[in-house]
N, CA, C and O atoms as CSV, one atom per row, in Angstrom:
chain,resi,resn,atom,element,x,y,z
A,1,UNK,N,N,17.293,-19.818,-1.746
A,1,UNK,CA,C,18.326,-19.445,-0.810
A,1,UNK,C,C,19.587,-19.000,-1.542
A,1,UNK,O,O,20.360,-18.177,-1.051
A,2,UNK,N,N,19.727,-19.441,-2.462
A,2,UNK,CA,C,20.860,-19.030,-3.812
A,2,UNK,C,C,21.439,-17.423,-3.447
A,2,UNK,O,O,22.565,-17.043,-3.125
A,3,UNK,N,N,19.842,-16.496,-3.695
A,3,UNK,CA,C,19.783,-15.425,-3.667
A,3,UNK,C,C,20.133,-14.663,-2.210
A,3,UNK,O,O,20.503,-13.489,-2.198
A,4,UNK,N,N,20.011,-15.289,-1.243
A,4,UNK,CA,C,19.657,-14.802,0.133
A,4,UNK,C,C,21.820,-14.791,0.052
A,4,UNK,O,O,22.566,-13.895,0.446
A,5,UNK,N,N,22.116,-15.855,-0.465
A,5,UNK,CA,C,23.812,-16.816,-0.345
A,5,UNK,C,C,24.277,-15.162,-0.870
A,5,UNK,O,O,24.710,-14.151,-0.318
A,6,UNK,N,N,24.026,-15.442,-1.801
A,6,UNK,CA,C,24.711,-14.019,-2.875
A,6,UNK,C,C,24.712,-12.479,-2.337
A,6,UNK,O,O,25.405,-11.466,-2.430
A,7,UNK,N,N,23.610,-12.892,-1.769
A,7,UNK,CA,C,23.236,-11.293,-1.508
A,7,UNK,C,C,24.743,-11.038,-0.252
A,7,UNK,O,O,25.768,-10.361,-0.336
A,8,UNK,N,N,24.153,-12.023,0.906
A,8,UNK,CA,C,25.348,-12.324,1.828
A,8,UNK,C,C,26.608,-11.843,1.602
A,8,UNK,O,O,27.204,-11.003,2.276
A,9,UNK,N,N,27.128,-12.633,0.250
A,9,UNK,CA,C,28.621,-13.191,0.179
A,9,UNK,C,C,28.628,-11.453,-0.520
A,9,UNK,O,O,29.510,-10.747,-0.032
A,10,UNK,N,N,28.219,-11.145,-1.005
A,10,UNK,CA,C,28.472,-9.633,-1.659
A,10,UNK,C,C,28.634,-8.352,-1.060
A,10,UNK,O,O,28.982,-7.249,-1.482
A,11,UNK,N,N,28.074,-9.079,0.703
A,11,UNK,CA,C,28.779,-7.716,2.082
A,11,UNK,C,C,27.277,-7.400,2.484
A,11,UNK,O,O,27.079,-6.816,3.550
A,12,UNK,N,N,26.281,-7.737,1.728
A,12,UNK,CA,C,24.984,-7.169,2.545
A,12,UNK,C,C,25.198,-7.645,3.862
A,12,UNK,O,O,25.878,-8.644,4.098
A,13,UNK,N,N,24.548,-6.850,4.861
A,13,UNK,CA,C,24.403,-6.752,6.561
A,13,UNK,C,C,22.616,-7.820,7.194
A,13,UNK,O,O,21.402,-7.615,7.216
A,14,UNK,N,N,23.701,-9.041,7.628
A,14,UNK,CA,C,23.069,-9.812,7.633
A,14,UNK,C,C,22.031,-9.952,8.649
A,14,UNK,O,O,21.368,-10.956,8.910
A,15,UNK,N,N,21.976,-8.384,9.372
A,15,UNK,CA,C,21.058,-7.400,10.665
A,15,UNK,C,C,20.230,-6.232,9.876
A,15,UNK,O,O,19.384,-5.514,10.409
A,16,UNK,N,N,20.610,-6.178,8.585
A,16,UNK,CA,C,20.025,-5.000,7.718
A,16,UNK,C,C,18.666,-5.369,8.074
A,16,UNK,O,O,18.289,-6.532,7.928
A,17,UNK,N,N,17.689,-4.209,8.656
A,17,UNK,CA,C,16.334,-4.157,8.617
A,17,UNK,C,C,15.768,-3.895,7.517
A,17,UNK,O,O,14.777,-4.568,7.230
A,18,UNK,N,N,16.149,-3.024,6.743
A,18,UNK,CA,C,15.750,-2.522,5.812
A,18,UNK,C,C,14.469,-0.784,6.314
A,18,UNK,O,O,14.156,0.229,5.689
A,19,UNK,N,N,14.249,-1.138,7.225
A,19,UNK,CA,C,14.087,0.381,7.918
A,19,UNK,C,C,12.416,0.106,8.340
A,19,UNK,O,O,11.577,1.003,8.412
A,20,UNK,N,N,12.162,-1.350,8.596
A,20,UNK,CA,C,11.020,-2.028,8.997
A,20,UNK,C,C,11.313,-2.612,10.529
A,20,UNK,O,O,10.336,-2.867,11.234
A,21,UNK,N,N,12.430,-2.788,10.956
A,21,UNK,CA,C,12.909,-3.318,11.605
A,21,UNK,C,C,12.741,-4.488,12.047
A,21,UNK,O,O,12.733,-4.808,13.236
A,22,UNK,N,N,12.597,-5.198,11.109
A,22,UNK,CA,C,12.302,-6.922,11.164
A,22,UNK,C,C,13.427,-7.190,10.430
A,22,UNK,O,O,13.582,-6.875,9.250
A,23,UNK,N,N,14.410,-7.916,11.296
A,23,UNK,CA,C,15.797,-8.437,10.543
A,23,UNK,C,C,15.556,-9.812,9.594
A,23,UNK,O,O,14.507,-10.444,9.708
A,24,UNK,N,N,16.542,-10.197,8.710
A,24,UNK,CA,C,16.463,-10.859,8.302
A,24,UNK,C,C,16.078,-12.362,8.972
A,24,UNK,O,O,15.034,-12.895,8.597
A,25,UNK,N,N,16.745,-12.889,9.749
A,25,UNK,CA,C,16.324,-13.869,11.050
A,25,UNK,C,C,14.781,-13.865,11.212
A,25,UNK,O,O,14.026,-14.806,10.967
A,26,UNK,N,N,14.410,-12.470,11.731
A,26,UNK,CA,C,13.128,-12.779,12.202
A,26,UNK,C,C,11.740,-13.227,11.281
A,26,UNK,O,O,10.695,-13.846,11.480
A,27,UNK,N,N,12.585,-12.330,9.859
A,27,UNK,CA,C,11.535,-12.786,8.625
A,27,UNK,C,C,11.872,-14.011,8.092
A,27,UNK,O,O,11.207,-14.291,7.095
A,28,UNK,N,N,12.567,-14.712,8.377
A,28,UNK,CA,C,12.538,-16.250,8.132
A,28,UNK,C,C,11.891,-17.371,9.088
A,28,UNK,O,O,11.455,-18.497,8.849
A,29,UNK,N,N,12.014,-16.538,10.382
A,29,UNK,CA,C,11.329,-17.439,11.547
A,29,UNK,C,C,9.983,-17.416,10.858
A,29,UNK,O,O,9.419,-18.494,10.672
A,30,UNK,N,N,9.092,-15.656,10.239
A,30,UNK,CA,C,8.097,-15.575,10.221
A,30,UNK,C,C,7.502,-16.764,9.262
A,30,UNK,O,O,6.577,-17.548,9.473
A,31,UNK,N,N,8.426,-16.604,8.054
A,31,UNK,CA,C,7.914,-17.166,6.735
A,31,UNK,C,C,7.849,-18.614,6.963
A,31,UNK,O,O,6.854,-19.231,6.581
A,32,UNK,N,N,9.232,-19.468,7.803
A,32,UNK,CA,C,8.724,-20.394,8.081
A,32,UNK,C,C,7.898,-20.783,8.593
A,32,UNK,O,O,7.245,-21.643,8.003
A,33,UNK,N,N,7.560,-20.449,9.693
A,33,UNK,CA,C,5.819,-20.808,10.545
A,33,UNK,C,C,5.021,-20.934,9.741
A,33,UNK,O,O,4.432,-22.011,9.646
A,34,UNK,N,N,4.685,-19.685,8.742
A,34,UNK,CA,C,4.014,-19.752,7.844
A,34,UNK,C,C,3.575,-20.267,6.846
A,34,UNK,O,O,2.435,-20.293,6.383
A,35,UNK,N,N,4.573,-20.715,6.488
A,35,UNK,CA,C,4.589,-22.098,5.405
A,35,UNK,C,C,4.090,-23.285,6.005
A,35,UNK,O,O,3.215,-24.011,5.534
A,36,UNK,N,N,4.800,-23.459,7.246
A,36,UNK,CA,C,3.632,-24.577,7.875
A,36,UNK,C,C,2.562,-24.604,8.202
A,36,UNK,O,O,1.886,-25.628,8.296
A,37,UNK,N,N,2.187,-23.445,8.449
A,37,UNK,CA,C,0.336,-23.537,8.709
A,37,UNK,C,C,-0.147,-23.304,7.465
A,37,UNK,O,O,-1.216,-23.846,7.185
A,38,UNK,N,N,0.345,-22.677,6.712
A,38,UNK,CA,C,-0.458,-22.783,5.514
A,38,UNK,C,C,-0.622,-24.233,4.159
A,38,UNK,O,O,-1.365,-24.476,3.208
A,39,UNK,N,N,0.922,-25.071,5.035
A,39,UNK,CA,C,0.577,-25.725,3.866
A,39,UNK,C,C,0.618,-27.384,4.407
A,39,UNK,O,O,0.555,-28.346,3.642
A,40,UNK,N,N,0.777,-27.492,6.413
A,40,UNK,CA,C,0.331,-28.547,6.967
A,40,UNK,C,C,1.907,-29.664,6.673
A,40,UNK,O,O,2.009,-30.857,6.961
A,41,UNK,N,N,2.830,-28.874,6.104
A,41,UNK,CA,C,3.945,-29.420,6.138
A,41,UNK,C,C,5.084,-29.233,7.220
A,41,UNK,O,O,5.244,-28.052,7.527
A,42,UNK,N,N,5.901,-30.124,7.861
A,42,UNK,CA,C,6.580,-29.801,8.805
A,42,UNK,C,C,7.240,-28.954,8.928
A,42,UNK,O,O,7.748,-28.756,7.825
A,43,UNK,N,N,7.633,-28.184,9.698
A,43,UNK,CA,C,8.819,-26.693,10.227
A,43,UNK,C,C,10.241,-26.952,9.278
A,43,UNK,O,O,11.198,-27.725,9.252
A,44,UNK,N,N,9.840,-26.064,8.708
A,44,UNK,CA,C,11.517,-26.109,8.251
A,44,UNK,C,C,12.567,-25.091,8.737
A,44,UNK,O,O,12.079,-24.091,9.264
A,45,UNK,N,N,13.958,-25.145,8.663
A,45,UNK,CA,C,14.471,-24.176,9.854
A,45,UNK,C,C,15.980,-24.100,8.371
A,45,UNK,O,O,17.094,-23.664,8.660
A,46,UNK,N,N,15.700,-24.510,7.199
A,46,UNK,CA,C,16.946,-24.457,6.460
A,46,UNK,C,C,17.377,-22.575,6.715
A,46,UNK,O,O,18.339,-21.993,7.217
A,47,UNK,N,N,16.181,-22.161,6.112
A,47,UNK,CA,C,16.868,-20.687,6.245
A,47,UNK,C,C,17.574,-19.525,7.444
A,47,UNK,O,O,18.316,-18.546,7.365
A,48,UNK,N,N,16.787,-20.352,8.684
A,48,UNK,CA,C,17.287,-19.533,9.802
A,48,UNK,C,C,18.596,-20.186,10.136
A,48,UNK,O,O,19.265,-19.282,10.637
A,49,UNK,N,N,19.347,-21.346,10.119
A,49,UNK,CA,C,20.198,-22.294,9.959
A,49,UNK,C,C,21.432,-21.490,9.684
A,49,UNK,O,O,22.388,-21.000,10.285
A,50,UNK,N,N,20.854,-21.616,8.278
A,50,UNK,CA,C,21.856,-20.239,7.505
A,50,UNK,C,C,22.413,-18.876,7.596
A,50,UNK,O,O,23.499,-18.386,7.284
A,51,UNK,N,N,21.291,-18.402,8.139
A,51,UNK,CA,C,21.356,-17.199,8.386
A,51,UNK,C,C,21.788,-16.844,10.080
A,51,UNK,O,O,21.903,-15.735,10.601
A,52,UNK,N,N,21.952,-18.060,10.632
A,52,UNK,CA,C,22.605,-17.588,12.576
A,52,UNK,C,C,24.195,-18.086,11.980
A,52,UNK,O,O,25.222,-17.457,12.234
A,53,UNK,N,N,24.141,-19.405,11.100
A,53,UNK,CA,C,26.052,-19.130,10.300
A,53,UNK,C,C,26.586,-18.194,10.425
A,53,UNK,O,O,27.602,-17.932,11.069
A,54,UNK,N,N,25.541,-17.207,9.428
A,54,UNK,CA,C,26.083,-15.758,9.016
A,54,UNK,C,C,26.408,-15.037,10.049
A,54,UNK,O,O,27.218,-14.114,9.965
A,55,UNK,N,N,25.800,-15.385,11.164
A,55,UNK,CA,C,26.132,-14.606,12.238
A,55,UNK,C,C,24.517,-13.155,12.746
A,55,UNK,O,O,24.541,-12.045,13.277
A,56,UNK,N,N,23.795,-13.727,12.393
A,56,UNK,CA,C,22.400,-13.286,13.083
A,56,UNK,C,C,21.763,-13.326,14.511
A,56,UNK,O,O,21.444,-14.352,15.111
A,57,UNK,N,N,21.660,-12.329,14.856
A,57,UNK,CA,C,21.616,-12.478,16.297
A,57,UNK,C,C,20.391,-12.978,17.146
A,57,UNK,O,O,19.425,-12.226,17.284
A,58,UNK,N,N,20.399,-13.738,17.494
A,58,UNK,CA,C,18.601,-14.499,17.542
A,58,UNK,C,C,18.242,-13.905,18.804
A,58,UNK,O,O,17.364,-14.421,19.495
A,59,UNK,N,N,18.992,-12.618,19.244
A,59,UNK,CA,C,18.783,-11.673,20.850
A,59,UNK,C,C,18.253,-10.155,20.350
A,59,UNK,O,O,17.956,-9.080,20.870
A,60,UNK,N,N,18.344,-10.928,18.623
A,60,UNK,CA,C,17.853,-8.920,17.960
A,60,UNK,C,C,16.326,-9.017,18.084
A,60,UNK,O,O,15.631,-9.964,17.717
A,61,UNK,N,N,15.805,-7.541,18.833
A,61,UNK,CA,C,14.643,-7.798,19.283
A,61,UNK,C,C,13.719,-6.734,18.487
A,61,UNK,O,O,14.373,-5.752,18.138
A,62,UNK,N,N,12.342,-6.695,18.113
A,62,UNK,CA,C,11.260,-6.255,16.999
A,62,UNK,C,C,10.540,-5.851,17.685
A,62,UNK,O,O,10.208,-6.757,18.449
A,63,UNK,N,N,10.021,-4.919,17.919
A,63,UNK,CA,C,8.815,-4.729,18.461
A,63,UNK,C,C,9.026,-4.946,20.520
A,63,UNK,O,O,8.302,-5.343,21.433
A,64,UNK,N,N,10.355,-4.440,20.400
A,64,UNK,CA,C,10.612,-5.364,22.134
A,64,UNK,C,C,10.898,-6.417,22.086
A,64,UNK,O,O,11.683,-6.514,23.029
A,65,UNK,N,N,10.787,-7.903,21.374
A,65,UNK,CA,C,10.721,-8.903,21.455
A,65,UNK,C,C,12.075,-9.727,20.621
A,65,UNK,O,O,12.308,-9.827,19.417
A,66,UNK,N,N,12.797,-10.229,21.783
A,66,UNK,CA,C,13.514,-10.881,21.166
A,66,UNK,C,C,13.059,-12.304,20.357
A,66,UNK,O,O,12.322,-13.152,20.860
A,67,UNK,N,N,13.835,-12.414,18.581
A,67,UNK,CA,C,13.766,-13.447,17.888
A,67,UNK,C,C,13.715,-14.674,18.434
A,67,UNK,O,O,12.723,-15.330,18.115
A,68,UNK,N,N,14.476,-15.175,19.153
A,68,UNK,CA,C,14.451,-16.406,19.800
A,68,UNK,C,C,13.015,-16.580,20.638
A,68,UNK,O,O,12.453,-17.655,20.849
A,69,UNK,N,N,12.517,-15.127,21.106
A,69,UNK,CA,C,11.143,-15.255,22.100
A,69,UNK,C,C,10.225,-15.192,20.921
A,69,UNK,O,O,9.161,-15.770,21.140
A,70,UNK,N,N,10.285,-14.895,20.261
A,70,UNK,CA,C,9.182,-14.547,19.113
A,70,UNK,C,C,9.076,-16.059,18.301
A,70,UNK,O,O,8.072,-16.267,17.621
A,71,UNK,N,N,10.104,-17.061,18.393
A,71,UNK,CA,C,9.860,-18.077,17.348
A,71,UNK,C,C,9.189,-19.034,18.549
A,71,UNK,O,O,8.635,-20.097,18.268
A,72,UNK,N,N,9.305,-18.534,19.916
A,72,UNK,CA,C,9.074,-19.515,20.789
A,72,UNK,C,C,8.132,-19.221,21.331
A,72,UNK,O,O,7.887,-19.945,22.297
A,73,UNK,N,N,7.061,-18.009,21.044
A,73,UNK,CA,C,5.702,-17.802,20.893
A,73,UNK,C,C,5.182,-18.012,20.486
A,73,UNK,O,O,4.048,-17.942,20.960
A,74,UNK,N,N,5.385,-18.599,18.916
A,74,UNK,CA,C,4.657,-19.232,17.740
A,74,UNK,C,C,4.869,-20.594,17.646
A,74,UNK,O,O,4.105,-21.225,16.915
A,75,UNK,N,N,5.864,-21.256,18.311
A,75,UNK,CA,C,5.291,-22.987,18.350
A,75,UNK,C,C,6.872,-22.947,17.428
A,75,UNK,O,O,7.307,-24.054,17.744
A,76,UNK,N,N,7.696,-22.472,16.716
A,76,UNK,CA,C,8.847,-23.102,16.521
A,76,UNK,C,C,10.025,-23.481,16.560
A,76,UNK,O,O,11.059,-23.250,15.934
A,77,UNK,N,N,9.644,-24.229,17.565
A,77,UNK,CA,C,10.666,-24.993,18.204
A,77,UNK,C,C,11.760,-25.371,18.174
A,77,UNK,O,O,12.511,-25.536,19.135
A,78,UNK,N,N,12.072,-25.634,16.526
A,78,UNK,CA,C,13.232,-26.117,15.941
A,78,UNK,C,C,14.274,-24.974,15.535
A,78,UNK,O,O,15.479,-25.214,15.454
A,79,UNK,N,N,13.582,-23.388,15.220
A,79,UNK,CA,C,14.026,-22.407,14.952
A,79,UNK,C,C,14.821,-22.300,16.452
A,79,UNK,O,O,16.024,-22.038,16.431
A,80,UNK,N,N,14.070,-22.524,17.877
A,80,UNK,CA,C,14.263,-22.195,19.074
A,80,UNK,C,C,15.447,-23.111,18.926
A,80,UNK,O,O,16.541,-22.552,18.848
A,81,UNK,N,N,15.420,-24.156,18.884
A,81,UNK,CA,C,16.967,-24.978,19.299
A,81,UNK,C,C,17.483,-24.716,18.857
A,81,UNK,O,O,18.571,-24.787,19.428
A,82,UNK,N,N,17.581,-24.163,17.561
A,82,UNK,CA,C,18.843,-23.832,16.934
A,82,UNK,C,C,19.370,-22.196,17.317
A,82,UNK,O,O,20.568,-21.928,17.231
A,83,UNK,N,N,18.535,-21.329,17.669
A,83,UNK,CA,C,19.191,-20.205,18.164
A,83,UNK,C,C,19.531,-20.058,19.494
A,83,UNK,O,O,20.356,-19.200,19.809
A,84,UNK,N,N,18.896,-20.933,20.510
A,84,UNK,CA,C,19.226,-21.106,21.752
A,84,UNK,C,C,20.588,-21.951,21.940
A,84,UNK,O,O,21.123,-21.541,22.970
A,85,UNK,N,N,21.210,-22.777,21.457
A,85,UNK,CA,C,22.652,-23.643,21.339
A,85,UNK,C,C,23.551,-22.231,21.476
A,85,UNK,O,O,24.006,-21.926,22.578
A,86,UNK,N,N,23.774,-21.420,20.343
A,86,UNK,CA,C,24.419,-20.662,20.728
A,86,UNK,C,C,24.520,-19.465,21.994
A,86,UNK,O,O,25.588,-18.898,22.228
A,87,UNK,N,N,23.261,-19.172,22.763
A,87,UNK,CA,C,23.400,-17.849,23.226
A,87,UNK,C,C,23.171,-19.125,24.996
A,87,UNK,O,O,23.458,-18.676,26.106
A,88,UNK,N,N,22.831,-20.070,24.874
A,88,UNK,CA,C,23.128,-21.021,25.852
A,88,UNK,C,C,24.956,-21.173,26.317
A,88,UNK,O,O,25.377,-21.430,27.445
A,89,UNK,N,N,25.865,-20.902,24.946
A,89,UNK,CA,C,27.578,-21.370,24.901
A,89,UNK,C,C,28.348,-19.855,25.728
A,89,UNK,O,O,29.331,-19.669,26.445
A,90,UNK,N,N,27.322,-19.048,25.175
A,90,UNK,CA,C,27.805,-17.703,25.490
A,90,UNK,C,C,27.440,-17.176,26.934
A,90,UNK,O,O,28.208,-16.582,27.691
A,91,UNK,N,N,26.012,-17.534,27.191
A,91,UNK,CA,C,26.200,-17.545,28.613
A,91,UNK,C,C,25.016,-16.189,28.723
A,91,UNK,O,O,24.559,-15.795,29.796
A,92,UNK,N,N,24.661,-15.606,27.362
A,92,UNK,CA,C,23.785,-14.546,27.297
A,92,UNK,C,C,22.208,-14.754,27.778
A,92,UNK,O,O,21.416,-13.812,27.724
């Protein structure tokens, strides 16, 4: 995450697709899931955590599908509470 910090603090666009259009957010929702099924260890949510700080929009949507619906299609839950608190305050 060092790297993800740096990249951040140096002005990268923390919505940059990179021209895949999978934002940063959503490829952390992905990778986390992933790590848990692949390795039977619990959900971890450090990186998406970080990255809604930064100000990531968990309403940016891929394929049609908003992030917050997409982590809450795949079972993670914890990604879901934590991006739902905010867009619950806002009223979105």
């Amino acid at each position: 995450m060092a790297q993800l910090r740096a990249l951040l603090d140096a002005g990268a666009d923390v919505e940059d697709d990179k021209g895949d259009g999978c934002t940063l957010l959503q490829h952390a929702v992905d990778v986390e899931y992933d790590g848990h099924l692949q390795s039977g260890e619990p959900l971890q949510v450090a990186v998406t955590a970080f990255l809604l700080e930064r100000g990531a929009d968990p309403l940016c949507r891929y394929n049609g599908v908003a992030v917050v619906d997409e982590a809450a299609g795949r079972g993670h839950w914890s990604a879901v509470e934590l991006m739902r608190a905010p867009i619950d305050q806002d009223g979105r």
